[in-house]
C-alpha positions in Angstrom: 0.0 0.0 0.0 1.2 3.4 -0.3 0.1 6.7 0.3 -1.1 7.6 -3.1 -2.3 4.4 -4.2 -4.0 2.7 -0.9 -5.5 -0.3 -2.8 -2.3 -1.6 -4.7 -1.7 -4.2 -3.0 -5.2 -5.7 -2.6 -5.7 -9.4 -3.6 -7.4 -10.0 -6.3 -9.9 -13.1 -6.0 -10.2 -15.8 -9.2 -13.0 -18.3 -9.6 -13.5 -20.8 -12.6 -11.2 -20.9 -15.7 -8.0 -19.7 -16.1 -8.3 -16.0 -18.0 -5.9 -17.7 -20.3 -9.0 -20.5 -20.9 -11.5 -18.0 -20.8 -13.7 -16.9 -23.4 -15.2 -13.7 -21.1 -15.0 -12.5 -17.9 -16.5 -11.0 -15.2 -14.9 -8.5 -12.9 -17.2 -7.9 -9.5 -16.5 -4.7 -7.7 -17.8 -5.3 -3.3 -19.7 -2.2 -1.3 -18.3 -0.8 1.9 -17.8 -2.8 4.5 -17.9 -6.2 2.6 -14.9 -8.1 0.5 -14.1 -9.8 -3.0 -14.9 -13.0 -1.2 -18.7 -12.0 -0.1 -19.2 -11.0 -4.0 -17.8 -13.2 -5.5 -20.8 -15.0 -4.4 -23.1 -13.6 -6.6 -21.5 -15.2 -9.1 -22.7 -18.1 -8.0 -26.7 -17.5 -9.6 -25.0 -16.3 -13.0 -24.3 -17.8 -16.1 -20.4 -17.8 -15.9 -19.6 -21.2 -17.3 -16.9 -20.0 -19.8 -15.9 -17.1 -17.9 -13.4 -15.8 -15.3 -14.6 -14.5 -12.3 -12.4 -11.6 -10.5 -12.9 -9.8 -7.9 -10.4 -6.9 -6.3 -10.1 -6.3 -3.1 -10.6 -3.0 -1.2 -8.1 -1.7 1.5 -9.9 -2.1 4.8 -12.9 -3.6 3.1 -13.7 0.5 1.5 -13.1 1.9 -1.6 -13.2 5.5 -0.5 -14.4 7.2 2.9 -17.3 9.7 2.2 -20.6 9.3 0.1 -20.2 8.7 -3.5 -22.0 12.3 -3.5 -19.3 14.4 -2.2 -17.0 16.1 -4.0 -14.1 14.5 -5.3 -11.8 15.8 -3.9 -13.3 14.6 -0.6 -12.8 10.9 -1.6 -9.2 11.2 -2.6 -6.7 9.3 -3.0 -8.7 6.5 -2.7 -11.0 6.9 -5.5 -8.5 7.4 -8.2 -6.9 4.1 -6.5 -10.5 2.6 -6.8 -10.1 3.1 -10.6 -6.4 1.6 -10.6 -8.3 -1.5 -9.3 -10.4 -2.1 -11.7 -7.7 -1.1 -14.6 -5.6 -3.3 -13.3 -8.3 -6.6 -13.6 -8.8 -4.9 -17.4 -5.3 -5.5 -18.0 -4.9 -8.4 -16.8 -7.5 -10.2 -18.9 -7.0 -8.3 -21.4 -3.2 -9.9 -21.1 -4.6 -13.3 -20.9 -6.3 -12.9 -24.1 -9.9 -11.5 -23.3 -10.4 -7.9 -24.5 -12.8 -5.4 -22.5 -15.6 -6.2 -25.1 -15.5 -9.4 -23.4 -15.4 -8.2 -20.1 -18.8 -7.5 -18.1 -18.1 -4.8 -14.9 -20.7 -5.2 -12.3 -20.9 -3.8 -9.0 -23.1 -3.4 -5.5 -23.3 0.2 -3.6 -19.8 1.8 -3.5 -18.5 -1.4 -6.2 -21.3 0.1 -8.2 -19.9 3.7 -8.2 -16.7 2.5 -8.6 -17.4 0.4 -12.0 -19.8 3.8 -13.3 -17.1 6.2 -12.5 -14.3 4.0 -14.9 -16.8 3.1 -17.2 -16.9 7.1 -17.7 -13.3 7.6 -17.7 -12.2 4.9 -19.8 -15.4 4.6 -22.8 -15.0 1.5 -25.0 -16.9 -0.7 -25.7 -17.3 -3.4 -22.9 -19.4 -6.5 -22.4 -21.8 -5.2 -20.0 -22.0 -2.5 -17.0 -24.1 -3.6 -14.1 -24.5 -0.8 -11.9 -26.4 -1.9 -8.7 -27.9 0.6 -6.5 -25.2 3.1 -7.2 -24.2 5.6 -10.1 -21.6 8.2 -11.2 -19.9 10.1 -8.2 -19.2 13.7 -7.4 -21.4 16.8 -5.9 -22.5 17.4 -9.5 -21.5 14.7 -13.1 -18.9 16.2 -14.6 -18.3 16.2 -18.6 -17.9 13.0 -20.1 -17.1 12.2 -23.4 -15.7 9.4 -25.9 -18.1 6.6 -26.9 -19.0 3.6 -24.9 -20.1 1.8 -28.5 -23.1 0.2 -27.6 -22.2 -1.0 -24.6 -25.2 -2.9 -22.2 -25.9 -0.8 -19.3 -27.7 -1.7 -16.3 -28.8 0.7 -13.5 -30.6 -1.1 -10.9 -31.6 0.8 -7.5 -34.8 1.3 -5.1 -36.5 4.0 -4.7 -36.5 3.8 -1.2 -32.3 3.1 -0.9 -31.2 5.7 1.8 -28.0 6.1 0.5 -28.5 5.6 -3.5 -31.1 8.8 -4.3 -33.5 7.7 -7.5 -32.4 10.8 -9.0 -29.2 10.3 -9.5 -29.2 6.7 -10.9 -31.5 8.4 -14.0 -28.8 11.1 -14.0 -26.1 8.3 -14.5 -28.3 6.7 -17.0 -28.6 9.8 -19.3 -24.5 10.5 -19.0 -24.4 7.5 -20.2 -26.6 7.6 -23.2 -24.5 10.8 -24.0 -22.1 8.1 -24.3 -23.5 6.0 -26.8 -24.7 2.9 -24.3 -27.7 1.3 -24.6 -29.1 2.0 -21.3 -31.4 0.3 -19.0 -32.9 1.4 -15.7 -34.9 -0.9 -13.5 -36.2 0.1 -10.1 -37.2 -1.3 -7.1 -40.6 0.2 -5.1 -39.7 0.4 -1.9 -36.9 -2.4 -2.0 -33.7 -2.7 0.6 -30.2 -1.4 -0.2 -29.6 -4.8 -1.5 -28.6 -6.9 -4.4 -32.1 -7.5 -5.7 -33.9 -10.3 -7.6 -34.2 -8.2 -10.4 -30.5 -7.0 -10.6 -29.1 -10.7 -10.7 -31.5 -11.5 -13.4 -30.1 -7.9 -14.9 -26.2 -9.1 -14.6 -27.2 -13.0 -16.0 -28.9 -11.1 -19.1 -25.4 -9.0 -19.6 -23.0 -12.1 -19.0 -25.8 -14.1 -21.3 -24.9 -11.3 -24.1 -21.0 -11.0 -24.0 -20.0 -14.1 -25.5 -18.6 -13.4 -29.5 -20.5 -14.4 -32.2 
């Protein structure tokens, strides 16, 4: 760990194939508090047969220290280290022979900002985003550009979560039409902070899509 980088050295967790055996992969991002090994779980109701499963790990189990709606500056360094994170998972599949088009990025609550907020900065197109009660971070969305490519978007939230306001999930959804994804938003009424139902059966429909023809 160091000072300007504070998730570095954070395991990485692998389930299933070898990337180098792989034909996709799926790179799970955890929420405060929890730990690659808690989501890596959810992989267990998904169609991954065929994929890699990885999963970084945060330091001290958080990605960054104030709410995703603070300003930036607020949750550095660790954000920019959040993005280094996932980056580094990119590379290393992308290494192994899977490229980011066959790469589905999903996360749950801060995992979720985390995956919108490199989605933004690094457009491409990628196998799927699944963006689980969470969206893009910062007291107000700042400028995006490039071009996502059709890339499969998921928003999934509640419109009850008490940390996760409706109105920025439909925020996050529009920056990321600007973009060029194909955007979808599903809500919960009055559903939990939680991995839904509905957003696993979101994820399975994104990992179901980003094999190659």
């Amino acid at each position: 760990m160091t000072d300007d980088d504070p998730h570095a050295d954070g395991p990485v967790v692998i389930r299933g194939p070898a990337l180098a055996d792989a034909d996709a992969a799926l790179v799970l991002v955890h929420g405060r508090g929890s730990t690659a090994e808690a989501i890596v779980g959810l992989a267990d109701d998904l169609p991954t047969e065929g994929a890699a499963v990885l999963a970084p790990q945060a330091a001290d189990d958080t990605w960054y220290p104030e709410s995703f709606l603070a300003p930036l500056a607020a949750n550095e360094p660790r954000w920019t280290s959040a993005l280094h994170a996932v980056d580094r998972c990119l590379d290393r599949a992308a290494a192994a022979g899977v490229p980011a088009e066959r790469v589905v990025l999903a996360g749950f609550s801060q995992g979720a900002c985390v995956v919108a907020d490199y989605a933004a900065a690094e457009p491409r197109r990628y196998g799927g985003l699944g963006i689980l009660s969470g969206g893009l971070m910062g007291e107000t969305l700042g400028a995006y550009a490039g071009d996502l490519a059709g890339t499969p978007v998921l928003l999934a939230c509640s419109d009850e979560d008490q940390y996760v306001p409706e109105a920025r999930v439909h925020d996050s959804a529009r920056a990321f039409e600007t973009l060029g994804a194909s955007v979808r938003v599903h809500v919960d009424e009055g559903g939990p902070h939680a991995v839904t139902a509905a957003a696993r059966e979101g994820v399975a429909a994104l990992l179901d899509g980003r094999r190659p023809p």
